[in-house]
C-alpha positions in Angstrom: -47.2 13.2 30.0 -49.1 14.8 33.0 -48.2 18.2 33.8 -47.2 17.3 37.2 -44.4 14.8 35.6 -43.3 17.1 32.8 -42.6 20.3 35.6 -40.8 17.7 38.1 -38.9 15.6 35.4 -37.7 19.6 34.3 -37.1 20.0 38.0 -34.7 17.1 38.2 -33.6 17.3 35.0 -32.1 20.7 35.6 -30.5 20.1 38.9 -28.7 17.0 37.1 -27.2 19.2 34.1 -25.8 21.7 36.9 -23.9 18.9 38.4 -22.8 17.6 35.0 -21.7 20.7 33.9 -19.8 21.5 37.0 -18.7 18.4 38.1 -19.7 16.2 41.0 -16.9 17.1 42.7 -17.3 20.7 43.3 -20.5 21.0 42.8 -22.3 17.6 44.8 -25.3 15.9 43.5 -28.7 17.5 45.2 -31.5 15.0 46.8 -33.8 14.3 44.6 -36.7 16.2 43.6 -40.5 14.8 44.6 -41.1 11.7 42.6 -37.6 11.0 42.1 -36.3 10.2 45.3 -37.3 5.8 45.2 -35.3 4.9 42.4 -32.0 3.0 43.9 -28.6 5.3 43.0 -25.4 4.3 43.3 -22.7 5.2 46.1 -21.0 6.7 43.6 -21.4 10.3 43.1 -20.9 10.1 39.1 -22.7 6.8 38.5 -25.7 8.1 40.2 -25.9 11.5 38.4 -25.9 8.8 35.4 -28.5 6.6 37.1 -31.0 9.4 37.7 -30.4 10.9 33.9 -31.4 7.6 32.2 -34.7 7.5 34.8 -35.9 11.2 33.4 -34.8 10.4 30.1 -37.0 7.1 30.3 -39.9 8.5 31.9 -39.7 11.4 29.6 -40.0 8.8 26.5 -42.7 6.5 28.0 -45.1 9.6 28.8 -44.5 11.4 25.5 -47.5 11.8 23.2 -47.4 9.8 19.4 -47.3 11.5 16.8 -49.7 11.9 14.5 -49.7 9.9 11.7 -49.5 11.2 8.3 -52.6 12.5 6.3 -53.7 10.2 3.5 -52.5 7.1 2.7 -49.2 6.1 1.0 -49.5 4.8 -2.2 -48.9 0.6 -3.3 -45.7 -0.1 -4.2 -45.1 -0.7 -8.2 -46.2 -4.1 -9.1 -43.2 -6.1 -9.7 -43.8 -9.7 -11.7 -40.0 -11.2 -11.1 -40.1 -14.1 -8.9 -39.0 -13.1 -5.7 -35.5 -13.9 -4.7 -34.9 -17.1 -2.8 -33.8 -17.0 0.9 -30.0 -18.5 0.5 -29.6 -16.0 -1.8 -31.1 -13.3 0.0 -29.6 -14.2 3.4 -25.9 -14.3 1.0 -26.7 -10.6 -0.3 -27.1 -10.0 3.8 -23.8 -11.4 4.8 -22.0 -9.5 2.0 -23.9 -5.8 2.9 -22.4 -6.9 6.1 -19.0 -6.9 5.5 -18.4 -10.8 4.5 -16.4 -10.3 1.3 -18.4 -7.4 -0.5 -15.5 -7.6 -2.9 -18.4 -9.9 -5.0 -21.4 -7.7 -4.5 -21.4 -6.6 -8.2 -21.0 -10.6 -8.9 -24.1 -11.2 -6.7 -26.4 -8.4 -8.4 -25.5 -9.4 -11.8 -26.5 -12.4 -11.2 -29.8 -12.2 -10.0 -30.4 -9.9 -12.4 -29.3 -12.8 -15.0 -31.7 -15.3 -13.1 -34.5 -12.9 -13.0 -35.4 -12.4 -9.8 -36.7 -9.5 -7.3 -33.7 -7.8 -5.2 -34.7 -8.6 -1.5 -37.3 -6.4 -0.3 -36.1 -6.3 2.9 -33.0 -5.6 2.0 -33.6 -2.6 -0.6 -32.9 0.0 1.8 -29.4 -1.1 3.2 -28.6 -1.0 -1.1 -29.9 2.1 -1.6 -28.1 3.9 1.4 -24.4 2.0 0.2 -25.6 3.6 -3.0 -25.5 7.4 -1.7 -21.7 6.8 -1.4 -21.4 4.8 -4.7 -22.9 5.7 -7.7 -21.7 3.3 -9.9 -23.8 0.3 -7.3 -26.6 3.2 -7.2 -27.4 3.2 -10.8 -27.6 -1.1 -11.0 -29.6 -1.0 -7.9 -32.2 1.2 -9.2 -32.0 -0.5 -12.1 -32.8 -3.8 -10.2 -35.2 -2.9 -7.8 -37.8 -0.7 -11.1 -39.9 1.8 -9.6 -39.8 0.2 -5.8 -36.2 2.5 -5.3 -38.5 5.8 -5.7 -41.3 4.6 -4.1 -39.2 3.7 -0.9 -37.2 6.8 -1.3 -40.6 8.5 -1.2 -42.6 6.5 1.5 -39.5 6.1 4.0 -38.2 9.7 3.5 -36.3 9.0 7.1 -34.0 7.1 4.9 -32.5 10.4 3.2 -32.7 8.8 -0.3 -33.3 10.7 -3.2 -36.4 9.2 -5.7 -33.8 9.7 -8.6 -30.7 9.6 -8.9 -28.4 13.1 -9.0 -27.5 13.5 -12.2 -23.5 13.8 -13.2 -22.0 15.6 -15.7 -19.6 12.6 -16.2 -21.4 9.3 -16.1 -20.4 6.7 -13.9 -20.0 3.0 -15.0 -22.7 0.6 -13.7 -20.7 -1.6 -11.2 -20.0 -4.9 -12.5 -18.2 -7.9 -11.5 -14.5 -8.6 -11.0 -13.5 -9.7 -14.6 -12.0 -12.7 -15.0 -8.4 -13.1 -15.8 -7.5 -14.6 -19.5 -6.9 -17.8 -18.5 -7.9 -18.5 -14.5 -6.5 -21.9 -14.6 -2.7 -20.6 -14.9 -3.8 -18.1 -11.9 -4.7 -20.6 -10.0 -1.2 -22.4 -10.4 0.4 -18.2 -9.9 -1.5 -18.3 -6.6 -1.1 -21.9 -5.4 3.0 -21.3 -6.3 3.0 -17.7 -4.3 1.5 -19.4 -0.8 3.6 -22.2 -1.3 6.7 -20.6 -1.2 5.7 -17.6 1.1 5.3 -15.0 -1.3 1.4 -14.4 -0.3 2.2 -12.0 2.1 -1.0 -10.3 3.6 0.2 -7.3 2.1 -0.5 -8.8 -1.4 -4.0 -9.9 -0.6 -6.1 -7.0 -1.5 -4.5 -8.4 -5.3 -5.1 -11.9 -4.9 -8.5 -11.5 -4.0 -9.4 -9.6 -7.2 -7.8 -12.9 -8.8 -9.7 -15.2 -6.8 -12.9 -13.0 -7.0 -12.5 -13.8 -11.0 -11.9 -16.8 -11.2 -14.2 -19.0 -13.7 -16.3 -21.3 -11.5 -14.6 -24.9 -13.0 -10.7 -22.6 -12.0 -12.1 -21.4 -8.4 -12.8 -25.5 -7.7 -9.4 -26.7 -8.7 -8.6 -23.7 -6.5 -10.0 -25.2 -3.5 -9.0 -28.2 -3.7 -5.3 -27.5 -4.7 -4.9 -24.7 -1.7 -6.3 -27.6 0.8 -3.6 -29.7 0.3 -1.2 -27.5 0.8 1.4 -28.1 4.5 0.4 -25.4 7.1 3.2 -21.8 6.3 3.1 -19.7 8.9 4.3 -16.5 6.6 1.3 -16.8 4.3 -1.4 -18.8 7.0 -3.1 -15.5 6.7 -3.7 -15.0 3.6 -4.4 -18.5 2.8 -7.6 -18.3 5.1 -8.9 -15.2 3.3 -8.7 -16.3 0.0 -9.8 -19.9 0.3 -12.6 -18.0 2.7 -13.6 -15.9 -0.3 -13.2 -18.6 -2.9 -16.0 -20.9 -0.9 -18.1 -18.6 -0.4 -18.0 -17.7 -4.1 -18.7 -21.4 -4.9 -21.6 -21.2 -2.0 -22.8 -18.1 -4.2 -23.0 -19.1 -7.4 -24.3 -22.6 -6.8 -27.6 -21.0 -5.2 -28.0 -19.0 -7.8 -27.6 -22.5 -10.3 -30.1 -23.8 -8.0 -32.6 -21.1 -7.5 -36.0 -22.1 -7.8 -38.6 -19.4 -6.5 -41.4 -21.3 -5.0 -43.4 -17.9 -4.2 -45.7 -17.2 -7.1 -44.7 -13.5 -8.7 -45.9 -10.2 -6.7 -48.2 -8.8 -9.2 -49.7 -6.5 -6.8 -46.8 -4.8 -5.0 -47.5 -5.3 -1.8 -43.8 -5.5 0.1 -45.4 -8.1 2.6 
């Protein structure tokens, strides 16, 4: 930024903050310094003072100078020979991080670790983050991802990950998935029976959906297709939705993980790209 700009961006910068901090009303917006006066404001006393912030601010960013980068160059990323992880079950892992029924995220980890696959690259940082608040998803992530957790933590340090994890003087249990009920088939009948008769209240789905998110695969099917033919209840519509919701998108879940087939030859060199 020319030292021309930088003194009248301060200039104009300084008569807005007087005006914010007194208020337009008793203390009116001053013309604009040189430079500033072309850009269109609003009739509105408080809507311009906002209009002619966000054009210093702008010009501020546009004429600031890079920084430099850092000195050396960061190291490769730890070779990694797993084949990487497929795209519908990447872009799954991205819906759950996201909100869509993370009540099977341990599910979806422990089974790509059980197929043998990479976590998602791009995805690794969003894991490790959840993990600052969770130890118990921490430990299988790092787990998952090898050395790449440390060397991300490390190269991205923006990121506020540690390169190990804090150690506890109790030890946390990996997280796992929800286990699955003794015998899922006479769940399914429990559940079916409770929306039927307008006990599944949405109160009482945080519970059903720990006995849907168990459910053995050939039980969540006969689950599906028994909830679908149920007639439309109002008292339990809710609740309904969610779980069938949840129960597809298990069944979505596990069948690409049945089907995975990693075209992409294994990353022996570590390069993220």
């Amino acid at each position: 930024m020319s030292t021309e700009l930088a003194s009248s961006a301060a200039a104009e910068w300084s008569a807005l903050v007087t005006t914010a901090v007194l208020g337009a009303d008793r203390h009116p917006l001053p013309a604009a310094t040189d430079g500033w006066e072309r850009w269109p404001h609003s009739a509105d006393p408080a809507a311009a003072l906002l209009d002619r912030a966000a054009t210093v601010v702008v010009a501020r960013r546009a004429g600031a100078t890079p920084a430099p980068p850092p000195p050396g160059r960061l190291p490769e990323a730890p070779s990694d020979r797993r084949p990487p992880c497929t795209a519908s079950c990447a872009e799954r892992l991205r819906r759950i991080l996201a909100g869509e029924h993370d009540i099977v995220l341990g599910e979806w980890l422990a089974r790509c670790e059980q197929v043998g696959m990479q976590l998602p690259w791009a995805l690794l940082p969003a894991l490790l983050l959840r993990g600052r608040r969770r130890p118990e998803l921490d430990q299988v992530v790092r787990r998952l991802a090898g050395g790449r957790a440390a060397w991300l933590a490390q190269a991205v340090p923006e990121l506020g990950v540690k390169p190990a994890p804090a150690g506890r003087a109790t030890p946390v249990p990996p997280l796992q998935p929800v286990p699955a009920p003794p015998d899922s088939h006479a769940v399914v009948h429990v559940i079916i029976a409770q929306i039927e008769t307008g006990g599944a209240s949405w109160a009482s789905a945080p519970q059903l959906q720990l006995l849907v998110a168990g459910l053995v695969p050939d039980a969540l099917v006969t689950f599906v297709r028994e909830v679908n033919r149920l007639d439309y209840i109002a008292a339990t519509a809710r609740t309904r939705s969610e779980l069938t919701s949840l129960a597809e998108f298990r069944l979505a879940m596990l069948y690409e993980f049945e089907t995975a087939e990693p075209s992409a030859a294994p990353d022996p060199t570590g390069d993220p790209s």
